[in-house]
DSSP file (Angstrom, degrees, kcal/mol; ACC not computed):
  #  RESIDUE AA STRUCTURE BP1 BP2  ACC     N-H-->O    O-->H-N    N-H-->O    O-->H-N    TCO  KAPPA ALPHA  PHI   PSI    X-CA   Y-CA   Z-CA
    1    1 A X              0   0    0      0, 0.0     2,-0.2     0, 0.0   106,-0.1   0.000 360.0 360.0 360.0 140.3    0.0    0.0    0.0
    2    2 A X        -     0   0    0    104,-0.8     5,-0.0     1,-0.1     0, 0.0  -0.862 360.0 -77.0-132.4-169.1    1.2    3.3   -0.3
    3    3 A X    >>  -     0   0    0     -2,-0.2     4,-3.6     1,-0.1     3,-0.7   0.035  34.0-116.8 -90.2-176.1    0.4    6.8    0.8
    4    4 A X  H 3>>S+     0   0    0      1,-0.3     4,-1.6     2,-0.2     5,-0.5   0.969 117.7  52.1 -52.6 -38.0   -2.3    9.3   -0.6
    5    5 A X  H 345S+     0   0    0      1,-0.3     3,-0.5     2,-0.2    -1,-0.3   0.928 114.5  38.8 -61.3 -48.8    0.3   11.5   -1.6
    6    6 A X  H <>5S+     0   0    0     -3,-0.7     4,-1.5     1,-0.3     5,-0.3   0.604 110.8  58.0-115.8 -26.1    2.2    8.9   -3.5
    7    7 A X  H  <5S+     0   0    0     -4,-3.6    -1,-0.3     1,-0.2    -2,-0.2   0.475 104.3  54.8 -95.6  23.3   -1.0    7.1   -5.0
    8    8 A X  T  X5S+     0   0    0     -4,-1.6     4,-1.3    -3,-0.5    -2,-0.2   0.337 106.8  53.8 -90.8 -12.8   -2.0   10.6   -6.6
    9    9 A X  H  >XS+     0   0    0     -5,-0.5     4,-4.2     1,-0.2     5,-0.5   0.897 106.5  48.0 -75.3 -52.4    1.4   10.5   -8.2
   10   10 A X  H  X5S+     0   0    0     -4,-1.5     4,-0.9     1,-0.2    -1,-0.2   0.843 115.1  45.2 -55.6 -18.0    0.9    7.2   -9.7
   11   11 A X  H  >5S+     0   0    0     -5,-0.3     4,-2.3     2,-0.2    -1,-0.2   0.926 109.1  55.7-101.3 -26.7   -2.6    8.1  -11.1
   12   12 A X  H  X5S+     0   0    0     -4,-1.3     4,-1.9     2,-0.2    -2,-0.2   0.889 103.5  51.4 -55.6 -44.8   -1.4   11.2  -12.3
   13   13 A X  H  X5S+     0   0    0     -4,-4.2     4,-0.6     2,-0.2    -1,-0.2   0.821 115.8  44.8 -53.7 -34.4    1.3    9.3  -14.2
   14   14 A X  H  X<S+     0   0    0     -4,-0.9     4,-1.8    -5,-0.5    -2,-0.2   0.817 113.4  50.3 -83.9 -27.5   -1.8    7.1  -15.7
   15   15 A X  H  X S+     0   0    0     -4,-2.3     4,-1.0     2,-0.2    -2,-0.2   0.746 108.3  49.1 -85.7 -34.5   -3.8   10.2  -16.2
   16   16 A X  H  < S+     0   0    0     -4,-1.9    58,-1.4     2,-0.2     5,-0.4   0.813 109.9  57.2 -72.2 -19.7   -0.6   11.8  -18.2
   17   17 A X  H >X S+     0   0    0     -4,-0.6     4,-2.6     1,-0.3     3,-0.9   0.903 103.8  52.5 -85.5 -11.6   -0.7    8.4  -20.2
   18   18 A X  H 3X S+     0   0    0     -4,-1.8     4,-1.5     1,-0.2    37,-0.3   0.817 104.4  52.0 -61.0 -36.8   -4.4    8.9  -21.2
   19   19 A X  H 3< S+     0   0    0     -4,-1.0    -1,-0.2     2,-0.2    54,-0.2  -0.054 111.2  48.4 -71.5  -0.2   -3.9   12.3  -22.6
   20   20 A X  H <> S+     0   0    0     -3,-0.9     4,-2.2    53,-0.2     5,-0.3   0.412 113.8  50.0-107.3 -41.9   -1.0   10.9  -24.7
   21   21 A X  H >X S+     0   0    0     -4,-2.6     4,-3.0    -5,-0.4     3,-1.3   0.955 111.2  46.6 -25.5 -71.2   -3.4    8.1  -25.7
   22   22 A X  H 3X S+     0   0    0     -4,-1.5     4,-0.6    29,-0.4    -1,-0.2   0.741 113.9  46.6 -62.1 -34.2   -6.2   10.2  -26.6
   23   23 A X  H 3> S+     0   0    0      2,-0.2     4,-0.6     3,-0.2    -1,-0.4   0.503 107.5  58.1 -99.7  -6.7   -4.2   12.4  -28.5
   24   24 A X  H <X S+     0   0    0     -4,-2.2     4,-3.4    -3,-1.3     5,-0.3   0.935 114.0  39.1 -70.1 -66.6   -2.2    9.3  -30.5
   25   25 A X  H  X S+     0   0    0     -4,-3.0     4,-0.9    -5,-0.3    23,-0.2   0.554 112.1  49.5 -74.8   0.8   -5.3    7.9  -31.8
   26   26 A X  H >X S+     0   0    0     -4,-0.6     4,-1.3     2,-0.2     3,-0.9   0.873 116.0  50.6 -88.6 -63.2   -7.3   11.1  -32.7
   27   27 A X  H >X>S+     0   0    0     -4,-0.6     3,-3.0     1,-0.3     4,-1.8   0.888 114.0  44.2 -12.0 -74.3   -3.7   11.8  -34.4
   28   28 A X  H 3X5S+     0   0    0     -4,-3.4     4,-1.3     1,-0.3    -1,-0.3   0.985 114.7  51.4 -49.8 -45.9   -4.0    8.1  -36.0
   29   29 A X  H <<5S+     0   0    0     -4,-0.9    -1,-0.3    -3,-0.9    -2,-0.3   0.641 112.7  39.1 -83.0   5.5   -7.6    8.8  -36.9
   30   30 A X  H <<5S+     0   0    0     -3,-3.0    -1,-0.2    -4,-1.3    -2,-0.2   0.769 125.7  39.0-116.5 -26.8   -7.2   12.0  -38.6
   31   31 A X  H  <5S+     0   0    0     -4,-1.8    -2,-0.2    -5,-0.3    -3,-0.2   0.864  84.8 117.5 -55.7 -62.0   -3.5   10.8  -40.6
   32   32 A X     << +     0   0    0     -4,-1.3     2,-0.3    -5,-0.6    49,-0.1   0.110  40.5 165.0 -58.1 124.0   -4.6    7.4  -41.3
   33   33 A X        +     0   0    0      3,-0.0     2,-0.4     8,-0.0    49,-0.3  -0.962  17.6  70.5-129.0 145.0   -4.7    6.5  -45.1
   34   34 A X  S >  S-     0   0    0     -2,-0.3     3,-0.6     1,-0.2     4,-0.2  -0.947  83.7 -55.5 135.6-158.0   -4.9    3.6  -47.5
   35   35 A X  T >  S+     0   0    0     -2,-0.4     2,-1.0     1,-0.3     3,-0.8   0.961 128.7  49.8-103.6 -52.4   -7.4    1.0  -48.6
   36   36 A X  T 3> S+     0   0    0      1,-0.2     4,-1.1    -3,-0.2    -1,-0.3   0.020  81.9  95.8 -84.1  45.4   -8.1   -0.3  -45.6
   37   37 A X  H <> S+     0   0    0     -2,-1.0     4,-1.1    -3,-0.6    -1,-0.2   0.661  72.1  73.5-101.1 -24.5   -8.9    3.1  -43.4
   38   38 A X  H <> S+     0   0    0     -3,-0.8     4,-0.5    -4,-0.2    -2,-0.1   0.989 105.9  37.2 -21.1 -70.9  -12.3    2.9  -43.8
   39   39 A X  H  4 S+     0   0    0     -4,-0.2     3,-0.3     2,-0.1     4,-0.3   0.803 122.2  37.7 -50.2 -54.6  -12.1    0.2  -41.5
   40   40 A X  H >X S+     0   0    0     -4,-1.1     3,-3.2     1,-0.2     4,-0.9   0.955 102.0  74.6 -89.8 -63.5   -9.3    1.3  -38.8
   41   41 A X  H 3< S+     0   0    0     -4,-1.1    -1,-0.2     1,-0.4    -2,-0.1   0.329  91.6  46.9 -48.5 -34.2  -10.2    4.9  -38.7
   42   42 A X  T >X S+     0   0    0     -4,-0.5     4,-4.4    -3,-0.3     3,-1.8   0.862 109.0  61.6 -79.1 -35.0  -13.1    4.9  -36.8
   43   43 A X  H <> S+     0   0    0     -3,-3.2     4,-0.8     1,-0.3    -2,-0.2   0.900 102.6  49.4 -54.1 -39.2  -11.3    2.4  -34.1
   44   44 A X  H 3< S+     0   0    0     -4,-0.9    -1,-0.3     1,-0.2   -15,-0.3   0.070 112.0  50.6-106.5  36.5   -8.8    4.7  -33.3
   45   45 A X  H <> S+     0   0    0     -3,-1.8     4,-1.5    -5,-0.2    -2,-0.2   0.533 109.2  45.5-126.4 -36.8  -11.3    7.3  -32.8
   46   46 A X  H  X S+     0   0    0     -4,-4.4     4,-1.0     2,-0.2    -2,-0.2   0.472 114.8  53.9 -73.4   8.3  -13.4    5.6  -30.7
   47   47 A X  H  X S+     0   0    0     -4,-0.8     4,-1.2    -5,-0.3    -3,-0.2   0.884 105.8  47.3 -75.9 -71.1  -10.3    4.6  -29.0
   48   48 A X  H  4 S+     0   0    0    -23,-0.2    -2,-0.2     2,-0.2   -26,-0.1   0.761 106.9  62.9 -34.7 -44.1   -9.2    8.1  -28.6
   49   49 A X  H >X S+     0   0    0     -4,-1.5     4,-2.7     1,-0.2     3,-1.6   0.966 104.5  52.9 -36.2 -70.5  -12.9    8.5  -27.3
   50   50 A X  H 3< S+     0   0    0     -4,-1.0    -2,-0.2     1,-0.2    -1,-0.2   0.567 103.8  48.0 -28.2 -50.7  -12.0    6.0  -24.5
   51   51 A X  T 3X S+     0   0    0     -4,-1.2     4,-1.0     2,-0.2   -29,-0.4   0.102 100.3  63.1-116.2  31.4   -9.4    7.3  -23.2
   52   52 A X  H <> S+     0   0    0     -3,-1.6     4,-1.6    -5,-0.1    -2,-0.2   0.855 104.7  53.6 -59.7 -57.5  -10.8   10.5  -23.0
   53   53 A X  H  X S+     0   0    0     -4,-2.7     4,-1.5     1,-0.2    -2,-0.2   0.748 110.9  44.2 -28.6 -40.3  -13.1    8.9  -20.7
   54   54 A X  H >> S+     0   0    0      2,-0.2     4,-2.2     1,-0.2     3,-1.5   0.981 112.0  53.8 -75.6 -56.7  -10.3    7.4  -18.5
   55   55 A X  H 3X S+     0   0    0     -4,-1.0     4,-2.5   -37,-0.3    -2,-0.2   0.899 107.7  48.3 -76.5  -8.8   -8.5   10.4  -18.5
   56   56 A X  H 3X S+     0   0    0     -4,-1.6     4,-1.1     2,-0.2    -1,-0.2   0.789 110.4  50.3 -52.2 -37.1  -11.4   12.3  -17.3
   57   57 A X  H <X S+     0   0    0     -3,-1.5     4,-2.9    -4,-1.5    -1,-0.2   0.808 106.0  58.5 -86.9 -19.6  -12.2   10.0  -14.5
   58   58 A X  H  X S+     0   0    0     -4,-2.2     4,-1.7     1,-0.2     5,-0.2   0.989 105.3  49.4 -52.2 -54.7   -8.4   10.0  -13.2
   59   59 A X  H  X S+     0   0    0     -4,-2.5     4,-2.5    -5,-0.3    10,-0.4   0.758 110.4  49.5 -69.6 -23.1   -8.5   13.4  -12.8
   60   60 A X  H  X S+     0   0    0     -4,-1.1     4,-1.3     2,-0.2    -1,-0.3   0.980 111.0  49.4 -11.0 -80.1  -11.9   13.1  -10.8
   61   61 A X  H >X S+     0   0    0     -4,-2.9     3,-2.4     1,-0.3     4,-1.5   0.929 115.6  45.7 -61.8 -81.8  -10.4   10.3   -8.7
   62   62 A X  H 3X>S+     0   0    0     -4,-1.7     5,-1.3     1,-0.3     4,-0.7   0.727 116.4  44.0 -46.0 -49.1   -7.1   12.9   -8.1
   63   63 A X  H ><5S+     0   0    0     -4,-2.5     3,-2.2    -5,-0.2    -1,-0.3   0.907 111.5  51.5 -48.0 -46.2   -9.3   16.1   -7.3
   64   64 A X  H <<5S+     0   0    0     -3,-2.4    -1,-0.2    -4,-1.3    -2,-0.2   0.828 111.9  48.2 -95.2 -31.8  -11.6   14.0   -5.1
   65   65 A X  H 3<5S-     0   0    0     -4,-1.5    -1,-0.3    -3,-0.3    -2,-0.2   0.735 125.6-105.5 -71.8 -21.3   -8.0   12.6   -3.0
   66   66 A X  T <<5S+     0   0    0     -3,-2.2    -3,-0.2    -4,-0.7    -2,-0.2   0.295  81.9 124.3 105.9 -16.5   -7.1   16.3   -2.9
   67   67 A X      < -     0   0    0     -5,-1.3    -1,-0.4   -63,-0.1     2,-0.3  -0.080  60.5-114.4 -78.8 177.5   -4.1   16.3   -5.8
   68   68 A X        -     0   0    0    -60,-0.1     2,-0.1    -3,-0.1    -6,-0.1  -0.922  24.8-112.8-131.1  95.3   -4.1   18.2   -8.6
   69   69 A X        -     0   0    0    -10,-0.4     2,-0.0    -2,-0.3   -10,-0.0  -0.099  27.8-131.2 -81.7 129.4   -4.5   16.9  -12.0
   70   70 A X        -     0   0    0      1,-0.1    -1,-0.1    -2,-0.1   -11,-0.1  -0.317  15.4-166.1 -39.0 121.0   -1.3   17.2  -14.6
   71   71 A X        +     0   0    0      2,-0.1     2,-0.3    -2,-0.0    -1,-0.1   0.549  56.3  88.6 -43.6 -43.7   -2.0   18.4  -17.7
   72   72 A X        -     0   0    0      1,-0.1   -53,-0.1   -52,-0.0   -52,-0.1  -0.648  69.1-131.1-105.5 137.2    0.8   17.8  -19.7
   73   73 A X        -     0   0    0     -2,-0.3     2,-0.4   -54,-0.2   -53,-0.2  -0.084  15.5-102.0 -80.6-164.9    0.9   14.3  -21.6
   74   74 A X        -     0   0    0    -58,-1.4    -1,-0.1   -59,-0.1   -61,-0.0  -0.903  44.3 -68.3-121.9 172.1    2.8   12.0  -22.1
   75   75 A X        -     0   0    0     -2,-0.4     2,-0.2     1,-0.1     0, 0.0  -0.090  58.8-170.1   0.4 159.2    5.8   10.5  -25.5
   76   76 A X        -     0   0    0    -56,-0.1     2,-0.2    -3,-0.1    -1,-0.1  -0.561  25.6-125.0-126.8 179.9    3.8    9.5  -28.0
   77   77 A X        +     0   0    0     -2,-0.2     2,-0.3     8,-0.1    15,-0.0  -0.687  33.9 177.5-174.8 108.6    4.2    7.7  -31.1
   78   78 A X        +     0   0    0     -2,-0.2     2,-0.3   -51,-0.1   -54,-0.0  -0.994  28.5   4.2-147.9 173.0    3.1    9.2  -34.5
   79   79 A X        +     0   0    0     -2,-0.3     6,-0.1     1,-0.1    -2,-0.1  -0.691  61.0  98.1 104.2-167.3    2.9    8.8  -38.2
   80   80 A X  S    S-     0   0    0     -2,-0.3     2,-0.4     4,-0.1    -1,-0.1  -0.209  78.5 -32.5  64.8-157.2    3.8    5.9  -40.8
   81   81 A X    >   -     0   0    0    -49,-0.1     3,-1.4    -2,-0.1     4,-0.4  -0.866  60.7 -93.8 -90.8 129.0    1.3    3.5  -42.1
   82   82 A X  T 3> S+     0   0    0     -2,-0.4     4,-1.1     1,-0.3     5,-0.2   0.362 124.8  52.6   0.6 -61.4   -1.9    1.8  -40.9
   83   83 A X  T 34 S+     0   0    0      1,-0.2    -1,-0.3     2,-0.2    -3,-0.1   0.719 114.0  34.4 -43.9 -55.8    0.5   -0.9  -39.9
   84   84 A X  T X> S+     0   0    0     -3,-1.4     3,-2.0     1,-0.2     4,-1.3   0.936 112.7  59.6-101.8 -39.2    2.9    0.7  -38.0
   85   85 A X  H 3> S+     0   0    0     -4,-0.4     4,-1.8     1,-0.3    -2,-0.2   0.622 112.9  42.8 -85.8 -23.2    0.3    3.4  -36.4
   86   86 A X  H 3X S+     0   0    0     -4,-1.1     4,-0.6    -5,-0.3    -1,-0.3   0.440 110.9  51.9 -91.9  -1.7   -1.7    0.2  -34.9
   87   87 A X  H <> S+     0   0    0     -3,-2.0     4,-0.6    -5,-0.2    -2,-0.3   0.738 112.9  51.1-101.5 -22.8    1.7   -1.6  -33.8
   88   88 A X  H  X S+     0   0    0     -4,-1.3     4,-4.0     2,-0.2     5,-0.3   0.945 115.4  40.9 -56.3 -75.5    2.3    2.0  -32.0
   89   89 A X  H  X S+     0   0    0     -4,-1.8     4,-2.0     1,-0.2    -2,-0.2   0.833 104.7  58.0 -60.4 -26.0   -1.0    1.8  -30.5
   90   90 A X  H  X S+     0   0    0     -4,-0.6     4,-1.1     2,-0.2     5,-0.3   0.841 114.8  51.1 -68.3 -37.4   -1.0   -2.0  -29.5
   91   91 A X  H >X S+     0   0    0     -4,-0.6     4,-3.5     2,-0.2     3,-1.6   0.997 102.6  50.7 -32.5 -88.3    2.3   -0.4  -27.5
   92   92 A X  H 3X S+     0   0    0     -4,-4.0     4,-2.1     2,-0.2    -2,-0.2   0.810 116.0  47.4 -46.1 -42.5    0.8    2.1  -26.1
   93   93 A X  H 3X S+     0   0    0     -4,-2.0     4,-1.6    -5,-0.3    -1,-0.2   0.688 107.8  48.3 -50.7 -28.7   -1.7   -0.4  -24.8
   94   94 A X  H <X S+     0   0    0     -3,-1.6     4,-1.4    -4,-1.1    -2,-0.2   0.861 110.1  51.6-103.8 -40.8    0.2   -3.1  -23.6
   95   95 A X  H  X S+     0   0    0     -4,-3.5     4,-2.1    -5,-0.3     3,-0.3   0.983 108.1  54.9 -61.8 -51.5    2.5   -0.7  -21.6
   96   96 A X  H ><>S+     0   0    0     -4,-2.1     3,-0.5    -5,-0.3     5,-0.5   0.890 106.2  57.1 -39.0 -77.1   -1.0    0.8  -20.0
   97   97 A X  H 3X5S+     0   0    0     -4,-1.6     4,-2.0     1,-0.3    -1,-0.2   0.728 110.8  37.6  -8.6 -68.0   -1.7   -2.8  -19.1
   98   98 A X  H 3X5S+     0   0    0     -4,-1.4     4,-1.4    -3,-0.3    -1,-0.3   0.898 112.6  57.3 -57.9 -51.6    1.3   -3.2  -17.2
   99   99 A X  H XX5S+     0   0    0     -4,-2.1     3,-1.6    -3,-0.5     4,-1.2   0.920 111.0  45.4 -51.5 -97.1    1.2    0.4  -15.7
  100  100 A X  H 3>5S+     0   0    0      1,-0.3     4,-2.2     2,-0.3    -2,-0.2   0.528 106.5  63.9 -17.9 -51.3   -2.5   -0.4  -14.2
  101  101 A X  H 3X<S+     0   0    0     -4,-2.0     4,-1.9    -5,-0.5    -1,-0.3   0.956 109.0  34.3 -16.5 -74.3   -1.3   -3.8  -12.9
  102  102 A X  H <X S+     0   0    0     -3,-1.6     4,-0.5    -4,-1.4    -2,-0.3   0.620 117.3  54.0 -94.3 -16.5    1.0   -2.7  -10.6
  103  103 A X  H >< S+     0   0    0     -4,-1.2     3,-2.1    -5,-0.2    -1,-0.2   0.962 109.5  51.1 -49.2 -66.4   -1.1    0.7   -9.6
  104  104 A X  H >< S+     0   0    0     -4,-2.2     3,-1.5     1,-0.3     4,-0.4   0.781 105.2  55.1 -46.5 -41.8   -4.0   -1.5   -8.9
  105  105 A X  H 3< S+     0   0    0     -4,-1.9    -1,-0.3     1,-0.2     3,-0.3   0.806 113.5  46.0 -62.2 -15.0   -1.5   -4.2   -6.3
  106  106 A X  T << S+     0   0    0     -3,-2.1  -104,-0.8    -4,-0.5    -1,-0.2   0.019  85.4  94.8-118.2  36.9   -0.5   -0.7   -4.1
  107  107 A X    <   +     0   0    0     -3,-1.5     2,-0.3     1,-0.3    -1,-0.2   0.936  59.4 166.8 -93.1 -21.8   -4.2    0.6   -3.8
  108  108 A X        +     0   0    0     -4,-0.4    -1,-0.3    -3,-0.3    -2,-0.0  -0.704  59.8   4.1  90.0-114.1   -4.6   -1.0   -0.5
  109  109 A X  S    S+     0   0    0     -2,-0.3     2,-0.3    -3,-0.1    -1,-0.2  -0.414 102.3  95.7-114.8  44.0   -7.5    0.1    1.3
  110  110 A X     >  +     0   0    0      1,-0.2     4,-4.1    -3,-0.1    -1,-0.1  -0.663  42.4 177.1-144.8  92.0   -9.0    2.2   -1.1
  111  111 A X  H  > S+     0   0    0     -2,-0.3     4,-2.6     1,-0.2     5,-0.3   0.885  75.7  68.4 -38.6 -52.6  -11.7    0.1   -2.9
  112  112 A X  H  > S+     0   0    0      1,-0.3     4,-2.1     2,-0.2    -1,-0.2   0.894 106.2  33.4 -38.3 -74.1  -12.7    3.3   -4.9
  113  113 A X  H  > S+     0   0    0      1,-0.2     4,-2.7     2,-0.2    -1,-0.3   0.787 111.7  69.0 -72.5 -25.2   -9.6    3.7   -7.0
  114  114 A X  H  X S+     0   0    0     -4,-4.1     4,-2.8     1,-0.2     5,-0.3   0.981 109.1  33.2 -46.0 -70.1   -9.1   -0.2   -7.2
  115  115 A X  H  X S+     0   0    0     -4,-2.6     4,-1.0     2,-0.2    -1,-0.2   0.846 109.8  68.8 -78.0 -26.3  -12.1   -0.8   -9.3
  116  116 A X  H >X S+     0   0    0     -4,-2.1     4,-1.4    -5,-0.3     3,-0.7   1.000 116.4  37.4 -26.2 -67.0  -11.5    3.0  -11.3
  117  117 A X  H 3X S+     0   0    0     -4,-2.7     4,-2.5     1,-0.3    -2,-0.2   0.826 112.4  45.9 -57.4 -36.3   -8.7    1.0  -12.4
  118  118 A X  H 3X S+     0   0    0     -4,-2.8     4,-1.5     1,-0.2    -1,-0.3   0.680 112.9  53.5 -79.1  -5.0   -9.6   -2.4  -12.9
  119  119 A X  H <X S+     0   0    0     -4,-1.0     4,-1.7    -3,-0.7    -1,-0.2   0.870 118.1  41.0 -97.8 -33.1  -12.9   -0.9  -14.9
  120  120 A X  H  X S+     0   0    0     -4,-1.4     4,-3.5     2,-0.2    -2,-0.2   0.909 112.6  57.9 -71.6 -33.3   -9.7    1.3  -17.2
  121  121 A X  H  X S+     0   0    0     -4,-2.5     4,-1.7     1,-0.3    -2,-0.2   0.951 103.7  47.0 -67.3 -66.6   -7.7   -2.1  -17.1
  122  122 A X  H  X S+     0   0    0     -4,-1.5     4,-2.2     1,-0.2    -1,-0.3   0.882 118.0  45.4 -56.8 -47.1  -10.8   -4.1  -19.0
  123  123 A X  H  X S+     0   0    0     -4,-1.7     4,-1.6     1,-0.2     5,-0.3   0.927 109.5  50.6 -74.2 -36.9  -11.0   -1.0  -21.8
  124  124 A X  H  X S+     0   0    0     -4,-3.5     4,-3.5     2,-0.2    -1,-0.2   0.941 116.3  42.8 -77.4 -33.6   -7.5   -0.9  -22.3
  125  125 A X  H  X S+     0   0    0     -4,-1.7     4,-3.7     2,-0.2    -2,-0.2   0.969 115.5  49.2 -18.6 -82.9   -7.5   -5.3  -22.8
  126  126 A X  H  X S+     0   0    0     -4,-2.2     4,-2.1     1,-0.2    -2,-0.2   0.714 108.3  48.7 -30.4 -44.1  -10.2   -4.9  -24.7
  127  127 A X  H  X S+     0   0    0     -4,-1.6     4,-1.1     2,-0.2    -2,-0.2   0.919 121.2  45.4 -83.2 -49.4   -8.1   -1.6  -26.9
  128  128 A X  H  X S+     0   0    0     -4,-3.5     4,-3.7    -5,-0.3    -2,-0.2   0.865 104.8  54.8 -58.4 -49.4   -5.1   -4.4  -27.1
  129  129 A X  H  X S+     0   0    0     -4,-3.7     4,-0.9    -5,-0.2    -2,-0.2   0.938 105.9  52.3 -65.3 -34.8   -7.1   -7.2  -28.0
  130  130 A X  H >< S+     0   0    0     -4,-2.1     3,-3.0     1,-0.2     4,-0.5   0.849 110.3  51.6 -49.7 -95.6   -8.6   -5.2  -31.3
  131  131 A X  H 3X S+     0   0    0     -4,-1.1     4,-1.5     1,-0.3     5,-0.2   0.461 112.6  41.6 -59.8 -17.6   -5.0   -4.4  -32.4
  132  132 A X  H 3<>S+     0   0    0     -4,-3.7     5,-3.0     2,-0.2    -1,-0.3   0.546 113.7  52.8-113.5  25.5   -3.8   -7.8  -32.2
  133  133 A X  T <<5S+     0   0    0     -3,-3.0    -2,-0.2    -4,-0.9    -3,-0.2   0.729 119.8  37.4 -72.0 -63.6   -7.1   -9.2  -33.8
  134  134 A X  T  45S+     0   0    0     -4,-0.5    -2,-0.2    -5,-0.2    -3,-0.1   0.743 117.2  47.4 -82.9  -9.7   -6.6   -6.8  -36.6
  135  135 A X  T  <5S-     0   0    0     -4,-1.5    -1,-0.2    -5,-0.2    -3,-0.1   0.832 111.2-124.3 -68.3 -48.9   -2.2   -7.1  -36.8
  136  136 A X  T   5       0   0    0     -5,-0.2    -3,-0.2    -4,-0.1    -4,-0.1   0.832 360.0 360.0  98.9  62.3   -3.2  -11.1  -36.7
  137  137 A X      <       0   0    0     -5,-3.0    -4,-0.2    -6,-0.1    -5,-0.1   0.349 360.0 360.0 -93.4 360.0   -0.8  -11.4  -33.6
């Protein structure tokens, strides 16, 4: 478990990585060209949707603890082709994944933010499993 102070850092750090999220795939979805972008393009907008959502509810969860939410986002990953812009985003996913793990073992005794996470933890699965349905991993 650790303290308030130090689990508003850690969600702020998830919060910066949502707002690089959100802005990768509206990025992807406004870029994204080729014969198959019909198809992708709306994914990585309703992707981008998504983790508007998330980061909106971090910054909730940090106001509501007393922190103050970060603004600024964080790397991300743009350009190339359909290919490489969804092997970017299967990235960006699969590091969230990992990031959320290991938030979710040090929430302790605060149920609240446990299930915030685990509810971001299922979209962001979900955001992984598309890319490596449509990559054919």
């Amino acid at each position: 478990m650790v303290s308030k102070d130090e689990l508003i850092e850690l969600l702020n750090k998830a919060l910066q990585d949502e707002l690089a999220a959100t802005f990768q795939y509206m990025w992807h979805h406004f870029q994204g060209q080729g014969i198959e972008s019909e198809a992708i393009l709306p994914v990585f907008k309703k992707h981008s949707i998504d983790e508007m959502k998330h980061a909106e509810a971090l910054a909730e969860r940090i106001v509501y603890l007393g922190g103050t939410p970060n603004h600024l986002p964080s790397a991300m990953s743009f350009g190339g082709d359909l290919r490489k812009m969804m092997q970017d985003d299967l990235a960006l996913e699969e590091a969230a994944i990992a990031y959320y793990k290991q938030v979710i073992a040090k929430c302790g005794d605060d149920p609240t933010t446990r299930r915030l996470l685990e509810s971001i933890l299922a979209d962001e699965e979900e955001h992984a499993d598309t890319w490596q349905t449509l990559l054919a991993r």
